[in-house]
N, CA, C and O atoms as a CHARMM CRD file, in Angstrom:
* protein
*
  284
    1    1 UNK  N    -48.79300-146.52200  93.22000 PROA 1      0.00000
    2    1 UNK  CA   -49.45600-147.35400  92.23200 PROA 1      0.00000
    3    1 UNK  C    -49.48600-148.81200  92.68400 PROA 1      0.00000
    4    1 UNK  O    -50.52300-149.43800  92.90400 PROA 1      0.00000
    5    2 UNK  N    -48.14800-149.32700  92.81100 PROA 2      0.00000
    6    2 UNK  CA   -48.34400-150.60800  93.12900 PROA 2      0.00000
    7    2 UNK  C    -49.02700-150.78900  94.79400 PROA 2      0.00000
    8    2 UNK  O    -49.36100-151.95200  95.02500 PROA 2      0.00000
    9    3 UNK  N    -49.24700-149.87800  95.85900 PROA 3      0.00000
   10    3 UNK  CA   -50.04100-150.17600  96.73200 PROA 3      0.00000
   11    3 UNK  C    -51.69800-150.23900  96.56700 PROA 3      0.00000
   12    3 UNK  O    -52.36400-151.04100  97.22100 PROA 3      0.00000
   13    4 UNK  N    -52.30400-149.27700  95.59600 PROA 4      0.00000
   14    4 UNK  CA   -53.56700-149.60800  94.84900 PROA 4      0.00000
   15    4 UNK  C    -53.76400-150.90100  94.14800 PROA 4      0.00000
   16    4 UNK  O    -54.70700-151.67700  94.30500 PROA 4      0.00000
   17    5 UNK  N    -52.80200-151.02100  93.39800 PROA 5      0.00000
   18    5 UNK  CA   -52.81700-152.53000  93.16000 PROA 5      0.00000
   19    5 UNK  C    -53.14300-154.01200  93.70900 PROA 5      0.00000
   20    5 UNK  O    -53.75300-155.00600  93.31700 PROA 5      0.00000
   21    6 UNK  N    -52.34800-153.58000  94.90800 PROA 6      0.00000
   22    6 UNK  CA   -51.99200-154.77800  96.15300 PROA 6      0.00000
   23    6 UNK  C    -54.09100-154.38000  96.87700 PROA 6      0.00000
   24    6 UNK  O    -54.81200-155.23600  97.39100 PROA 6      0.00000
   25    7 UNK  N    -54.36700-153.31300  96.70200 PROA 7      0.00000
   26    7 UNK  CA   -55.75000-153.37100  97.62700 PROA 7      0.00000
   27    7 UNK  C    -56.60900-154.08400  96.93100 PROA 7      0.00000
   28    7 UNK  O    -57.26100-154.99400  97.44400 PROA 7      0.00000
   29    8 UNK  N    -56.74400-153.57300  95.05200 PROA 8      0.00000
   30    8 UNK  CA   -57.35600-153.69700  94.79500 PROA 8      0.00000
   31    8 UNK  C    -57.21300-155.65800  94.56200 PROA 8      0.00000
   32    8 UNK  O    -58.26700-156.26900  94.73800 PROA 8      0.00000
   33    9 UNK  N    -56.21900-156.31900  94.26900 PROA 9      0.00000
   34    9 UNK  CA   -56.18300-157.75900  94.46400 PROA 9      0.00000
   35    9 UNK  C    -57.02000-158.14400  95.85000 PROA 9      0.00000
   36    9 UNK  O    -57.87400-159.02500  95.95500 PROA 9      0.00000
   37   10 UNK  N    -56.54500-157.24800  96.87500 PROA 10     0.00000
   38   10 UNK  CA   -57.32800-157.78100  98.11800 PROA 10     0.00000
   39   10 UNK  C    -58.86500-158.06100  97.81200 PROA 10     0.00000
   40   10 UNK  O    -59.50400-159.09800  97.63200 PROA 10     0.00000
   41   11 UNK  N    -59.20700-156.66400  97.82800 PROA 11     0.00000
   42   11 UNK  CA   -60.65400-157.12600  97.94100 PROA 11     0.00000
   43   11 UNK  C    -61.54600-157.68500  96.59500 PROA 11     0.00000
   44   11 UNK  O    -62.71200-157.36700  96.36500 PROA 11     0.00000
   45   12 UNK  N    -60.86500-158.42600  95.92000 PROA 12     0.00000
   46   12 UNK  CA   -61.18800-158.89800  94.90700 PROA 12     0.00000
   47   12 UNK  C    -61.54100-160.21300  95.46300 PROA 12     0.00000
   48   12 UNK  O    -62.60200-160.83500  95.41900 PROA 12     0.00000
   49   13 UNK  N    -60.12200-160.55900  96.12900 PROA 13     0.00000
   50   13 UNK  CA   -60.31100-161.90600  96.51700 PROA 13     0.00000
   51   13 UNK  C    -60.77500-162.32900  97.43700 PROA 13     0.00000
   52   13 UNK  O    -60.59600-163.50600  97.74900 PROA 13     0.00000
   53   14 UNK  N    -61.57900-161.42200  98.21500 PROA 14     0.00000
   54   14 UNK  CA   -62.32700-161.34300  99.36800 PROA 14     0.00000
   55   14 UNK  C    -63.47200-161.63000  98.54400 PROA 14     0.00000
   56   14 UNK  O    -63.79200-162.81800  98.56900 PROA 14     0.00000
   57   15 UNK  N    -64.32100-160.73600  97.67800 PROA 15     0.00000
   58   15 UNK  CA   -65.30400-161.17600  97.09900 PROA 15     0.00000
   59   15 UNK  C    -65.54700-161.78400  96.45200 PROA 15     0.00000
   60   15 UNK  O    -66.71900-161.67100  96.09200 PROA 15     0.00000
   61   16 UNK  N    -64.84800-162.72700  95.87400 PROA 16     0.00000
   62   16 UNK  CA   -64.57200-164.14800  95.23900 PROA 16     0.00000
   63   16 UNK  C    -65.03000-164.90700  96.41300 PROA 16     0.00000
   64   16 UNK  O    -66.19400-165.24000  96.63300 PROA 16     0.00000
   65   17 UNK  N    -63.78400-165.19900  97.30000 PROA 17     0.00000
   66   17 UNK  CA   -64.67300-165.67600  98.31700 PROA 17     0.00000
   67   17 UNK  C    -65.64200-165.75100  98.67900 PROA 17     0.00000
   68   17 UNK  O    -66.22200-166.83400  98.75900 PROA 17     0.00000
   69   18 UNK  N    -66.22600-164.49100  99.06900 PROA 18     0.00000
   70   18 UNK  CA   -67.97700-164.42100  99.12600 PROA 18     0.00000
   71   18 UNK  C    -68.93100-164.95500  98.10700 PROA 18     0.00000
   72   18 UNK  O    -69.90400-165.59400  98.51000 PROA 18     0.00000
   73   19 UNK  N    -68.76700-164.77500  96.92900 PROA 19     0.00000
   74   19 UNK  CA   -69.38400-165.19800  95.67000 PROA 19     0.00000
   75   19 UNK  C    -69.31300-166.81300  95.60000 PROA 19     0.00000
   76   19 UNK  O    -70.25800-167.44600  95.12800 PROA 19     0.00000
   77   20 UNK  N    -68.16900-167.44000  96.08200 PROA 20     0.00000
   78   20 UNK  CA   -68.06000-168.80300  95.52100 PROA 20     0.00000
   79   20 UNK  C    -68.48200-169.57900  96.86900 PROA 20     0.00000
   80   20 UNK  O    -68.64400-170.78300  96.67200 PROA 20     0.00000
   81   21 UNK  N    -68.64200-169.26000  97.86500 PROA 21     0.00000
   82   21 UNK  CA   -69.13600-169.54000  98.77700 PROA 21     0.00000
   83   21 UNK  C    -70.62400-169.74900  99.00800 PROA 21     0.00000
   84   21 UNK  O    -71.25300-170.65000  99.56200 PROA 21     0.00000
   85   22 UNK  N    -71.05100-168.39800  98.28400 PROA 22     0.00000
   86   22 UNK  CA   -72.57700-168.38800  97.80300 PROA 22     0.00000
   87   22 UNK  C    -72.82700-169.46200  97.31000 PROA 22     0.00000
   88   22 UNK  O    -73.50700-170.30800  97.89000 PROA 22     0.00000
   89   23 UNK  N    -72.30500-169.62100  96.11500 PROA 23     0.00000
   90   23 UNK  CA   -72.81400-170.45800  94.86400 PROA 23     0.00000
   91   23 UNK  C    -72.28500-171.88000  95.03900 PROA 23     0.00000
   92   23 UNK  O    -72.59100-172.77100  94.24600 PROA 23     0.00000
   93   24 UNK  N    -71.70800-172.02200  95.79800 PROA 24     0.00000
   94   24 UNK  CA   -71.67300-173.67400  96.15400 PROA 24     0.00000
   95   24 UNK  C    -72.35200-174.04200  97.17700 PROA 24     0.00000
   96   24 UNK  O    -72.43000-175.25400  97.38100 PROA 24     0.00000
   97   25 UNK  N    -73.07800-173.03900  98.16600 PROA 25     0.00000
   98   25 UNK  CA   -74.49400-173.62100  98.99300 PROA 25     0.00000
   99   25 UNK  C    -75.47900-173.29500  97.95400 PROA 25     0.00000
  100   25 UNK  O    -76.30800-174.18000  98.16500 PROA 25     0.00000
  101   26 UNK  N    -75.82800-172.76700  97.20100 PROA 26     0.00000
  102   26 UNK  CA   -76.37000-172.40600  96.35200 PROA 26     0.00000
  103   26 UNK  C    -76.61700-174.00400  95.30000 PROA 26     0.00000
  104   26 UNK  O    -77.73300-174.39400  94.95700 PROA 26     0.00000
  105   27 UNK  N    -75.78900-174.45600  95.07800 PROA 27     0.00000
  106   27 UNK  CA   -75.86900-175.79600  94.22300 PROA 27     0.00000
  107   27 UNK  C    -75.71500-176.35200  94.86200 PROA 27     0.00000
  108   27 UNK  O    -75.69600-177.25900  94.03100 PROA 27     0.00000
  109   28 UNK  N    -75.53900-176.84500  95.74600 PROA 28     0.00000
  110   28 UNK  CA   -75.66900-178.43300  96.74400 PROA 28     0.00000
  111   28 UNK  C    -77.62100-178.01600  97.11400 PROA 28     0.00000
  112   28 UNK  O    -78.54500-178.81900  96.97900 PROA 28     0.00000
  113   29 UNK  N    -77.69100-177.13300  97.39700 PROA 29     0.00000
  114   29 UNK  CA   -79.57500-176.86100  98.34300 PROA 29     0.00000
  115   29 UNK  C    -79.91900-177.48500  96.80700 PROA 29     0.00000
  116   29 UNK  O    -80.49300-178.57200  96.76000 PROA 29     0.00000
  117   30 UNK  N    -79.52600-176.71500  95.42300 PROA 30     0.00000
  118   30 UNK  CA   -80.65900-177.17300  94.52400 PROA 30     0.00000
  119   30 UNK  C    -80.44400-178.35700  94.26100 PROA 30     0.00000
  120   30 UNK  O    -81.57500-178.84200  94.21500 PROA 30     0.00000
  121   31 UNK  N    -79.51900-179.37100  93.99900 PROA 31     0.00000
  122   31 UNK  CA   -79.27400-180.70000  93.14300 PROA 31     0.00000
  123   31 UNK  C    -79.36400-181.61400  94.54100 PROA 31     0.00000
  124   31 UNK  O    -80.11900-182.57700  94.40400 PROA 31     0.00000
  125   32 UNK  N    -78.80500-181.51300  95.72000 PROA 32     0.00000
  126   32 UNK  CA   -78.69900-182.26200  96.91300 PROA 32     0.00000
  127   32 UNK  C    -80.42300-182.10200  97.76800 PROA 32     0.00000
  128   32 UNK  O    -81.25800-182.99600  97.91200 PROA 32     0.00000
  129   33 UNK  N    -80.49800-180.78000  98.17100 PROA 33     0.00000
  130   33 UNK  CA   -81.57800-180.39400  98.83300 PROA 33     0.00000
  131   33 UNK  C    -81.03200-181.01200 100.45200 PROA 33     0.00000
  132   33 UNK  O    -81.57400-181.84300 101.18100 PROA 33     0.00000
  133   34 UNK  N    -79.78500-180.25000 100.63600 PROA 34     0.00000
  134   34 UNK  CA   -79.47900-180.08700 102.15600 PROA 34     0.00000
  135   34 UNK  C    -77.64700-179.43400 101.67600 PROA 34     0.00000
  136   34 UNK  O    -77.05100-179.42900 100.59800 PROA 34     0.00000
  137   35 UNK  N    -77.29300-179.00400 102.93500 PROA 35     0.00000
  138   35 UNK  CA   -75.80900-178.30400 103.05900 PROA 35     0.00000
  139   35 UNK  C    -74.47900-179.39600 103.54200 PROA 35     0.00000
  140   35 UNK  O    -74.56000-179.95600 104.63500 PROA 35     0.00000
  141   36 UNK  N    -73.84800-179.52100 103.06600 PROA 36     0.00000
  142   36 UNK  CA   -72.96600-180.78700 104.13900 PROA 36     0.00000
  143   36 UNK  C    -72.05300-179.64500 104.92700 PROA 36     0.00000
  144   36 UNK  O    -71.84900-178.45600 104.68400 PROA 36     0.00000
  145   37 UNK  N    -71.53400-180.65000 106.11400 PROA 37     0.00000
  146   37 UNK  CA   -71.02200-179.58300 107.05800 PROA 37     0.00000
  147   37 UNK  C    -69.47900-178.88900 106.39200 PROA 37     0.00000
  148   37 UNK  O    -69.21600-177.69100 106.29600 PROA 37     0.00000
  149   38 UNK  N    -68.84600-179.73700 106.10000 PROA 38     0.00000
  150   38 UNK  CA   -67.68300-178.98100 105.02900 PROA 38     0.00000
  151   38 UNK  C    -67.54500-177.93200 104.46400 PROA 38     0.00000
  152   38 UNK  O    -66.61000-177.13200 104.48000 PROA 38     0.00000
  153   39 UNK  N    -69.03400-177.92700 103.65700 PROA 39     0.00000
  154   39 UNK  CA   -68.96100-176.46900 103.21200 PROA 39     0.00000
  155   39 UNK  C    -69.78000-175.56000 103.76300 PROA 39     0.00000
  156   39 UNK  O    -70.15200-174.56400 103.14200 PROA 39     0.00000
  157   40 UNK  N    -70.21600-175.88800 105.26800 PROA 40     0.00000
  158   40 UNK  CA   -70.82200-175.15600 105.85600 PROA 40     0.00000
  159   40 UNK  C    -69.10000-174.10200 106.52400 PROA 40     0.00000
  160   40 UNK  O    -68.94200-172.88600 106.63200 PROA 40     0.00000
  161   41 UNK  N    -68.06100-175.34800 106.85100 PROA 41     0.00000
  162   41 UNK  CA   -66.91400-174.79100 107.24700 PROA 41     0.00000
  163   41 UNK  C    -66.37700-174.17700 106.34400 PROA 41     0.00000
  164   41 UNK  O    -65.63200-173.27200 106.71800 PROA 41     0.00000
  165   42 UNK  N    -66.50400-174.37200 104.98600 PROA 42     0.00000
  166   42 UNK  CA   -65.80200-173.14100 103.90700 PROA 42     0.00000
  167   42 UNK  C    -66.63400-171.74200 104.17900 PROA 42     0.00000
  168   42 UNK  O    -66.07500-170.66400 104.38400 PROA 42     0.00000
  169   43 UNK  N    -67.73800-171.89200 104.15500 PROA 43     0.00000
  170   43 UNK  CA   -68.47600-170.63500 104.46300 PROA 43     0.00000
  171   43 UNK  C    -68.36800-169.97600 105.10400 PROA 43     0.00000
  172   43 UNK  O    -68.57200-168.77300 104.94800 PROA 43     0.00000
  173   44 UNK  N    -68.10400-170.37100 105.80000 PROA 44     0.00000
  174   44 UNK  CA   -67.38500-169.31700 107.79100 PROA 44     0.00000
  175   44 UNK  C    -66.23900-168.91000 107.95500 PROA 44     0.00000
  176   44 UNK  O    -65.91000-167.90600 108.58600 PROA 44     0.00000
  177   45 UNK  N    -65.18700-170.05700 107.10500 PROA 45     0.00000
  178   45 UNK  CA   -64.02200-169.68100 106.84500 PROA 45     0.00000
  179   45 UNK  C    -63.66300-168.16000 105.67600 PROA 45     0.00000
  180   45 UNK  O    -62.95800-167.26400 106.13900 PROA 45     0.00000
  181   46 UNK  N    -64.21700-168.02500 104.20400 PROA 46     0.00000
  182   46 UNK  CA   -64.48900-167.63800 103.75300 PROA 46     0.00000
  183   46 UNK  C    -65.03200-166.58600 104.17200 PROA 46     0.00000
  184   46 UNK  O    -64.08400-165.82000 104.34400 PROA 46     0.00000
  185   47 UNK  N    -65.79800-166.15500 104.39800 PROA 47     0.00000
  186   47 UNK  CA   -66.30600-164.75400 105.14600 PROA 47     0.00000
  187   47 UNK  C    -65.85400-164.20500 106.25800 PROA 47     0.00000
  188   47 UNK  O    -65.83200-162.97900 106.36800 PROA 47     0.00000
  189   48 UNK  N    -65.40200-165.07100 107.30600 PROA 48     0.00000
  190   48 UNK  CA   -64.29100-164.63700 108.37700 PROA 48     0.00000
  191   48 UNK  C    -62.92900-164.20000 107.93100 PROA 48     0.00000
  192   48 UNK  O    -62.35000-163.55500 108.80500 PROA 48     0.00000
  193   49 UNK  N    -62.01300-164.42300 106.44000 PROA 49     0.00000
  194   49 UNK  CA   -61.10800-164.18800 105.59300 PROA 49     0.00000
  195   49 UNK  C    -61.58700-163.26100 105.37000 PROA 49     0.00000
  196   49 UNK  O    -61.14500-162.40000 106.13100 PROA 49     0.00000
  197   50 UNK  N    -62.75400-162.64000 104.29400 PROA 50     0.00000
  198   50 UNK  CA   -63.16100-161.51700 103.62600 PROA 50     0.00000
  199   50 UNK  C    -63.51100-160.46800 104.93100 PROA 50     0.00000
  200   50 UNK  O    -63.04600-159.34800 104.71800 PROA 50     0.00000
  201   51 UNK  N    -64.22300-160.58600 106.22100 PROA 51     0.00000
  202   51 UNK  CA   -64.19200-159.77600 106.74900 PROA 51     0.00000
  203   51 UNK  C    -63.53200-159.19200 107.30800 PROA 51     0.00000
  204   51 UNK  O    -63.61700-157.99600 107.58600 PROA 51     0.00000
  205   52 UNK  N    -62.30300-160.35800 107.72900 PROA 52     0.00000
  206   52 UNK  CA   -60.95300-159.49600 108.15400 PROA 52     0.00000
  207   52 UNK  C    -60.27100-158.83500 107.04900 PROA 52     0.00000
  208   52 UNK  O    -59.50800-158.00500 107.54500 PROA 52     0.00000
  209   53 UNK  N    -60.22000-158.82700 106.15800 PROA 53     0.00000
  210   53 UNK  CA   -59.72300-158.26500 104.78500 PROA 53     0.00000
  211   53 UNK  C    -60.30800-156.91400 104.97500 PROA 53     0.00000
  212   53 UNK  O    -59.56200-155.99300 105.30800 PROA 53     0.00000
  213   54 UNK  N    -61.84300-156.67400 104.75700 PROA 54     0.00000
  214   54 UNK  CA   -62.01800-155.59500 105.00400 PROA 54     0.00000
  215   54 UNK  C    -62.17000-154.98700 105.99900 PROA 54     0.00000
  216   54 UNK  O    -62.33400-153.78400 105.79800 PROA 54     0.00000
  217   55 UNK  N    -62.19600-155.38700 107.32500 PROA 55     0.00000
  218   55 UNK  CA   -62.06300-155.01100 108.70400 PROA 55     0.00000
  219   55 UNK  C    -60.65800-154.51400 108.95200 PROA 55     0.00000
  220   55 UNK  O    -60.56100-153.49300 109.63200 PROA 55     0.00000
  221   56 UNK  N    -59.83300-154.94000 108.61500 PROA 56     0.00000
  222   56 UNK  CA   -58.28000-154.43500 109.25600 PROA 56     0.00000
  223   56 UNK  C    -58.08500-153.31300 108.13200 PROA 56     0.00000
  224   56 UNK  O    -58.10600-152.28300 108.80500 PROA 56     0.00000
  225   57 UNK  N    -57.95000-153.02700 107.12700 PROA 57     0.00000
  226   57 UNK  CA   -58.27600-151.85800 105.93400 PROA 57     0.00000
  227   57 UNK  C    -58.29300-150.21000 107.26400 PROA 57     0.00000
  228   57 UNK  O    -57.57500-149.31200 107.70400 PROA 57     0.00000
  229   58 UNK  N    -60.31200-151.05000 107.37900 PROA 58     0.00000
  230   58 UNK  CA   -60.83700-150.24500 107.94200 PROA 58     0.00000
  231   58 UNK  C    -60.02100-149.62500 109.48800 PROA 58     0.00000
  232   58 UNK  O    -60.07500-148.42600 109.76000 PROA 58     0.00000
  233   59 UNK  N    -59.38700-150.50300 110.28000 PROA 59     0.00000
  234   59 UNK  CA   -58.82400-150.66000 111.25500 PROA 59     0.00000
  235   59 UNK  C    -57.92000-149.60700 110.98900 PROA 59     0.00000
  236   59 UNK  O    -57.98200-148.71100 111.83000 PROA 59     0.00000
  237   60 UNK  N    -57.27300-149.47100 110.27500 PROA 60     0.00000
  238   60 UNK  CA   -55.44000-149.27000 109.58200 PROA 60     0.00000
  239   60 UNK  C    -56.33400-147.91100 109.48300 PROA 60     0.00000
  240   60 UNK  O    -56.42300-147.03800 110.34600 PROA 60     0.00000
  241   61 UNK  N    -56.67700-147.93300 108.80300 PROA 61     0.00000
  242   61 UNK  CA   -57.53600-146.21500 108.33100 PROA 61     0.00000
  243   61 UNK  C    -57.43000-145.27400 109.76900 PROA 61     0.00000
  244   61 UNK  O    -56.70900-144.31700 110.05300 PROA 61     0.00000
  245   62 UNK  N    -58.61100-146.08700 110.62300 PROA 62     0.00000
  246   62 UNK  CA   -58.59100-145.82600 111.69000 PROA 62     0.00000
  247   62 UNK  C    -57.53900-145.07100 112.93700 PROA 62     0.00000
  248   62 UNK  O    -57.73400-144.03200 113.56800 PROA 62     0.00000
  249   63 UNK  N    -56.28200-146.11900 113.00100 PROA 63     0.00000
  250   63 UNK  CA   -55.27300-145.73000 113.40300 PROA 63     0.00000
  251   63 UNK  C    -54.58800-144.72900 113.26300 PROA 63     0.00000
  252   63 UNK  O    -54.13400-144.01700 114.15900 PROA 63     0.00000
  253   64 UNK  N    -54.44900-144.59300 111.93800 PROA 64     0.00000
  254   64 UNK  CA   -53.46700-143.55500 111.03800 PROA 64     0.00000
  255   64 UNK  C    -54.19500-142.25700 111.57600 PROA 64     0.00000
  256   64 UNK  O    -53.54100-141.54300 112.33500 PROA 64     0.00000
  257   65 UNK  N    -55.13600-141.98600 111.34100 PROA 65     0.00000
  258   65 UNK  CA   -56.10300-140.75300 111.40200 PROA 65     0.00000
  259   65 UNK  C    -56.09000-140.43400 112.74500 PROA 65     0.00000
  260   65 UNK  O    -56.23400-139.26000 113.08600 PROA 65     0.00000
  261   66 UNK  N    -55.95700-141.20800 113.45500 PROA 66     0.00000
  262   66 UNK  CA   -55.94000-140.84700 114.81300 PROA 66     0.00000
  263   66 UNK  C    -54.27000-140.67300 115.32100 PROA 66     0.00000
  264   66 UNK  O    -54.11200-139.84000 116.21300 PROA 66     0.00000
  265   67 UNK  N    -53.54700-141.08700 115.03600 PROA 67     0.00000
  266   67 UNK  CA   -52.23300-140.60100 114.80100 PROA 67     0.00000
  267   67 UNK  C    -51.42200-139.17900 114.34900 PROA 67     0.00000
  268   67 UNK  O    -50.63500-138.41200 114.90300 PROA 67     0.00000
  269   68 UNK  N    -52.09500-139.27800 112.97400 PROA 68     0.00000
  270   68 UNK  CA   -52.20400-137.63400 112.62000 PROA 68     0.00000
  271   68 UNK  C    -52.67400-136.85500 112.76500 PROA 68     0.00000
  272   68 UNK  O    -52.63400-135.89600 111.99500 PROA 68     0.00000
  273   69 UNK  N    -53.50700-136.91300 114.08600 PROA 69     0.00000
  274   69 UNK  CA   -54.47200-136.04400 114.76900 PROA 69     0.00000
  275   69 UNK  C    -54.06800-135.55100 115.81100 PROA 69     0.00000
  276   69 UNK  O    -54.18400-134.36900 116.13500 PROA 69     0.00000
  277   70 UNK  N    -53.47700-136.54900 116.52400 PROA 70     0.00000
  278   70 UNK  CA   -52.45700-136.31400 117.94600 PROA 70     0.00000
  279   70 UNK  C    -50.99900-135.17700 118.07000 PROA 70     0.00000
  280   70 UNK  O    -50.62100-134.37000 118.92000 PROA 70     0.00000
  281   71 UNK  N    -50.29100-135.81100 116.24000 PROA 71     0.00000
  282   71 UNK  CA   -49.37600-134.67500 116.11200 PROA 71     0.00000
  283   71 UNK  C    -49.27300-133.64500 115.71100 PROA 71     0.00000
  284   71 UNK  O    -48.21900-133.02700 115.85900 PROA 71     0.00000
């Protein structure tokens, strides 16, 4: 239970990330009408976080299965 838990916080906060990342280039393009580089660096940061979030998951999956395959 509490390891479902711990995933499901993960990728929550992975897509938070993604979402708030959106929406703050999202409101600087409409009220500014350009990106500043800052949050061009949250953006990359932010999605490079969320993709390793769900990339190593996937990774771990990976491993295991191939582990219990061998023995």
């Amino acid at each position: 239970m509490e390891n479902t838990r711990f995933k499901v916080s993960q990728y929550v906060c992975a897509m938070l990330l993604i979402v708030s990342s959106i929406a703050l280039v999202a409101y600087q393009v409409v009220h500014i009408d350009d990106v500043a580089a800052g949050l061009l660096y949250y953006v990359a940061q932010s999605f490079l976080l969320a993709g390793s979030i769900f990339g190593l998951d996937q990774y771990i999956r990976i491993i295991k299965k191939h582990y219990n395959e061998s023995e």
